[in-house]
C-alpha atoms as an extended CHARMM CRD file, in Angstrom:
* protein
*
       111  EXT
         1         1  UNK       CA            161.3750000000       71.7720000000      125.0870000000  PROA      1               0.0000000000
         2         2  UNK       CA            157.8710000000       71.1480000000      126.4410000000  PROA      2               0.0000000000
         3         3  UNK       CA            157.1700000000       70.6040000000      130.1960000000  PROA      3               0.0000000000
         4         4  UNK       CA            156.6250000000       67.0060000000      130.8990000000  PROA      4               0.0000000000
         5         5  UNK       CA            153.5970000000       65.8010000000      131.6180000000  PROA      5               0.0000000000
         6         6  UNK       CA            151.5680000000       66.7140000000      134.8170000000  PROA      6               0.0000000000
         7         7  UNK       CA            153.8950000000       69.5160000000      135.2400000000  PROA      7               0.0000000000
         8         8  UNK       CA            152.5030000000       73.1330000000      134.6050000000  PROA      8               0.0000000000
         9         9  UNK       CA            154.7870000000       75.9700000000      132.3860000000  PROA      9               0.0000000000
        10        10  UNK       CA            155.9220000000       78.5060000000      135.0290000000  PROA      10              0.0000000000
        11        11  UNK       CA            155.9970000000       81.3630000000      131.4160000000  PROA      11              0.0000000000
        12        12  UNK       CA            152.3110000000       81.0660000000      131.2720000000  PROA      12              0.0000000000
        13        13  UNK       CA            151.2950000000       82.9620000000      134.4090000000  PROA      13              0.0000000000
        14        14  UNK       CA            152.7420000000       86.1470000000      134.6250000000  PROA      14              0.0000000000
        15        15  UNK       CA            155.2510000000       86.9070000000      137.5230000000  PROA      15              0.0000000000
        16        16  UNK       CA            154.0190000000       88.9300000000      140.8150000000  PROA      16              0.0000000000
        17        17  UNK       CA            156.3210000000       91.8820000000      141.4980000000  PROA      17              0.0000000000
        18        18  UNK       CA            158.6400000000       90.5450000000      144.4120000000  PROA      18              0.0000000000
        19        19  UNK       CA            159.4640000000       94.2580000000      145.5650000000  PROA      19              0.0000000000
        20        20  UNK       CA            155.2670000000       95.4350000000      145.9920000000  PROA      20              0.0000000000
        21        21  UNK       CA            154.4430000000       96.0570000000      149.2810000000  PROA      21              0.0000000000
        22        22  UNK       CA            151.1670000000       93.8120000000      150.6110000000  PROA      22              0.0000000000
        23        23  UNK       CA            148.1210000000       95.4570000000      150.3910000000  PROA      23              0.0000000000
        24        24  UNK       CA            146.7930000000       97.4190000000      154.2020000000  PROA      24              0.0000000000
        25        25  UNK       CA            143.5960000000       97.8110000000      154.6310000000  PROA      25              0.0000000000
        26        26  UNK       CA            141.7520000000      101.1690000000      154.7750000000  PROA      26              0.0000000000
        27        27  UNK       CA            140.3700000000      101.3300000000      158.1580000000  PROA      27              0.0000000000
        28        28  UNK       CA            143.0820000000      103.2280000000      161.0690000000  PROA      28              0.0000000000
        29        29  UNK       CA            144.8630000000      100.5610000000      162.8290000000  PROA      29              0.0000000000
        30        30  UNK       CA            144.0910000000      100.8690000000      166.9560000000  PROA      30              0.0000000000
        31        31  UNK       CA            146.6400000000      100.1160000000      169.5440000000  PROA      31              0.0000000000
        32        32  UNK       CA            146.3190000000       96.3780000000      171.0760000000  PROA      32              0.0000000000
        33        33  UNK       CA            144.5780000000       96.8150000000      174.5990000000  PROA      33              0.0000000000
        34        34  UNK       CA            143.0990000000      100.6220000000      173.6770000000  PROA      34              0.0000000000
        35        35  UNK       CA            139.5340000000      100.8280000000      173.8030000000  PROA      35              0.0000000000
        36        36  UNK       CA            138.2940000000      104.2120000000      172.1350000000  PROA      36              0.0000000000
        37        37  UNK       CA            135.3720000000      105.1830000000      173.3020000000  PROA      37              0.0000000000
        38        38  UNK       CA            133.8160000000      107.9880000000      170.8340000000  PROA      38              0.0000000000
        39        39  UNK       CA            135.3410000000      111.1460000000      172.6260000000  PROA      39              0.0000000000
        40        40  UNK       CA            137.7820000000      111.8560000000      174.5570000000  PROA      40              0.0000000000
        41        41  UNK       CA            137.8100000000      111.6720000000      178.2550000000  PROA      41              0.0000000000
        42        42  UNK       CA            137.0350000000      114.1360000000      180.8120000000  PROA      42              0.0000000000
        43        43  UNK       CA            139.9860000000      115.1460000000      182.0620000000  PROA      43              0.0000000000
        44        44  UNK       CA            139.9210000000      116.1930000000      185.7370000000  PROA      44              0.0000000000
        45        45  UNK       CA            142.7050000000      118.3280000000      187.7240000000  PROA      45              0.0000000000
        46        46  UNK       CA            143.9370000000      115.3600000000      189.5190000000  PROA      46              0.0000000000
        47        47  UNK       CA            144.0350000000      113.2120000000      186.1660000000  PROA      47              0.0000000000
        48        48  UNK       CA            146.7290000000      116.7400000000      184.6220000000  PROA      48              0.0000000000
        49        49  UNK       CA            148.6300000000      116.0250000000      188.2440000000  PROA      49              0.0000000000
        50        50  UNK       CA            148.9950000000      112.7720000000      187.2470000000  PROA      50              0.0000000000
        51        51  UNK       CA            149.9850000000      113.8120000000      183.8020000000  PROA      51              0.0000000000
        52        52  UNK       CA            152.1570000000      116.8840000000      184.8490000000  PROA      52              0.0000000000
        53        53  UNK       CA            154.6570000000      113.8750000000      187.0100000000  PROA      53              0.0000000000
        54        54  UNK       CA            155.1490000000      111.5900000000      183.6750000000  PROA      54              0.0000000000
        55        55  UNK       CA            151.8020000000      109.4290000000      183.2690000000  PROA      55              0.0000000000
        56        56  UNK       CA            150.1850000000      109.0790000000      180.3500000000  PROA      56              0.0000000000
        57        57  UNK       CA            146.7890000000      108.6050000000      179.8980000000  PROA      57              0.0000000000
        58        58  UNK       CA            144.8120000000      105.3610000000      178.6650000000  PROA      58              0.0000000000
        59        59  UNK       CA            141.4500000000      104.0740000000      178.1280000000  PROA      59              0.0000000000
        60        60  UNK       CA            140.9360000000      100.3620000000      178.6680000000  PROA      60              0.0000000000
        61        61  UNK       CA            137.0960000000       99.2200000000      178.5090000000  PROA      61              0.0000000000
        62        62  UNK       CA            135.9080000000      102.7390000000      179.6020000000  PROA      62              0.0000000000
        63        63  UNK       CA            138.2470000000      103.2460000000      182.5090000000  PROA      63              0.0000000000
        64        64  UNK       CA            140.8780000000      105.4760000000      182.6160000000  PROA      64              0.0000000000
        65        65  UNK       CA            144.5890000000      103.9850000000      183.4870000000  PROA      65              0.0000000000
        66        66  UNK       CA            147.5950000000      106.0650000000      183.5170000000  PROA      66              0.0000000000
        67        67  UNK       CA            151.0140000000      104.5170000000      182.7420000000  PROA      67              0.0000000000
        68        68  UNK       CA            154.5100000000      105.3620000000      182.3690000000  PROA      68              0.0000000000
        69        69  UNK       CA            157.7080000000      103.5740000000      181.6990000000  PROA      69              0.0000000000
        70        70  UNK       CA            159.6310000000      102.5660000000      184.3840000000  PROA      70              0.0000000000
        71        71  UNK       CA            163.6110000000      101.3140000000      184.4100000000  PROA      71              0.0000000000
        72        72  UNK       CA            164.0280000000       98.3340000000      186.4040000000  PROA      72              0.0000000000
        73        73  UNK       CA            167.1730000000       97.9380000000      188.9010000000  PROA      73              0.0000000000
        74        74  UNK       CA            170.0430000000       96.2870000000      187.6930000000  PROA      74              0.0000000000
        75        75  UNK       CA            168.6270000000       96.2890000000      184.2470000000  PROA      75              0.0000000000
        76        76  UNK       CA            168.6720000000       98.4680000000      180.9060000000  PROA      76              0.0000000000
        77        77  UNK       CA            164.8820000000       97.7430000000      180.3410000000  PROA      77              0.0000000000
        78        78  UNK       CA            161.8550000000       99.0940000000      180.6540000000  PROA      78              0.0000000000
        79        79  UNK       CA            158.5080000000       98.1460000000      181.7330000000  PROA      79              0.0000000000
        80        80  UNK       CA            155.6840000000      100.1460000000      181.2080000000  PROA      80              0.0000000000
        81        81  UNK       CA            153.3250000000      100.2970000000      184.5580000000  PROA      81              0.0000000000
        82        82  UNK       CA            149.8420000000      101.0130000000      184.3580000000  PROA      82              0.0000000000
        83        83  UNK       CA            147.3710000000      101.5990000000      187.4490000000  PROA      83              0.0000000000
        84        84  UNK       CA            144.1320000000      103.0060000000      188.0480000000  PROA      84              0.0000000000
        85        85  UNK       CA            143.9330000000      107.2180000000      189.4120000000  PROA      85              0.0000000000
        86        86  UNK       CA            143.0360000000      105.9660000000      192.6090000000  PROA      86              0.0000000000
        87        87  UNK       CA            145.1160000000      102.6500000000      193.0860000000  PROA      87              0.0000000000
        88        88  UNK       CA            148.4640000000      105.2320000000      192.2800000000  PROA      88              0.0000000000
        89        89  UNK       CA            147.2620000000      107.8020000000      194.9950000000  PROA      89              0.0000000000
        90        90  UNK       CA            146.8410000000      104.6840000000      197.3850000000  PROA      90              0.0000000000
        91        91  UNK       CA            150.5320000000      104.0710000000      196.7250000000  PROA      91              0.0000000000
        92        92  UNK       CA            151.3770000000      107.3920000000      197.1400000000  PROA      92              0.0000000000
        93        93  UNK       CA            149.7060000000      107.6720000000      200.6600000000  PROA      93              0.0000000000
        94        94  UNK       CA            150.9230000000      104.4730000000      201.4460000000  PROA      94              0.0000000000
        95        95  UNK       CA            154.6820000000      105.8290000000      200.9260000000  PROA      95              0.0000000000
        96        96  UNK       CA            154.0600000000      108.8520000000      203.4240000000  PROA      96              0.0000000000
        97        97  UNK       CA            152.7510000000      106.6970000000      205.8560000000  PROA      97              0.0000000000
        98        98  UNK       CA            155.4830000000      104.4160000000      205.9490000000  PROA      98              0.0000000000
        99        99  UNK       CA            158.1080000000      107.1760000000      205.8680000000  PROA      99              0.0000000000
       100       100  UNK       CA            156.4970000000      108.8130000000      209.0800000000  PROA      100             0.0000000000
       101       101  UNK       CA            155.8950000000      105.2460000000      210.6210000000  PROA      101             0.0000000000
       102       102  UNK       CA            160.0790000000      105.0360000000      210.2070000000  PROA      102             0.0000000000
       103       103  UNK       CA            161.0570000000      108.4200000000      211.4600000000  PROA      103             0.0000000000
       104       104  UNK       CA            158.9950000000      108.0790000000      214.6800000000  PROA      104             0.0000000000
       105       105  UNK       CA            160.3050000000      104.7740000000      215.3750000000  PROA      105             0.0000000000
       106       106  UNK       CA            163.7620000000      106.4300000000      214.9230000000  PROA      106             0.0000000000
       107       107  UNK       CA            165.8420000000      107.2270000000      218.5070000000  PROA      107             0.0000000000
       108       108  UNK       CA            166.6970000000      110.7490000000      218.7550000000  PROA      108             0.0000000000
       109       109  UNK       CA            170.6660000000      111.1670000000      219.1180000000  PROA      109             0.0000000000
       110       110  UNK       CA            171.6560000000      113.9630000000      220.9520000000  PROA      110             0.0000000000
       111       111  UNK       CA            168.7160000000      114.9100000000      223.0440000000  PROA      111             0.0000000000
């Protein structure tokens, strides 16, 4: 039996394969938020410190960041935290001095 009118025969076009996967294209695919910049970085000593304790090392518009996944308290997840060479050895300094600003202020027992 004929189609009826304004309707088009589906046995006219052939079928597309329902199992073929789409098509990528043939450039390498690039992280979201990773800028490559032609080579790789210079890596300094204190970058491999950084490195050697867990970070890893990205490039973001031509700075270097180093991040590392962190689990959060009370919580399964993980977040990944990314800072700047010098804004992580701020933290770090920051930490000692507040440690040493506590165990002055502490009375000495027994003395």
């Amino acid at each position: 039996m004929p189609p009826p009118a304004g309707e088009k025969s589906s046995a006219a076009a052939p079928a597309a394969p329902q199992n073929a996967a789409p098509s990528a294209p043939a450039s390498t695919s690039v992280k979201p938020g990773l800028t490559v910049v032609g080579t790789k970085p210079e890596v300094t000593p204190e970058d491999k410190e950084l490195m050697a304790r867990g970070y890893k090392l990205e490039m973001r518009h031509g700075e270097k960041y180093f991040c590392r996944r962190e689990q959060q308290i009370g919580s399964r997840f993980e977040t990944k935290s990314c800072n700047t060479a010098e804004s992580i050895e701020a933290q770090r300094l920051n930490g000692q001095e507040a440690m040493r600003s506590i165990q002055s202020d502490r009375p000495q027992i027994g003395k």
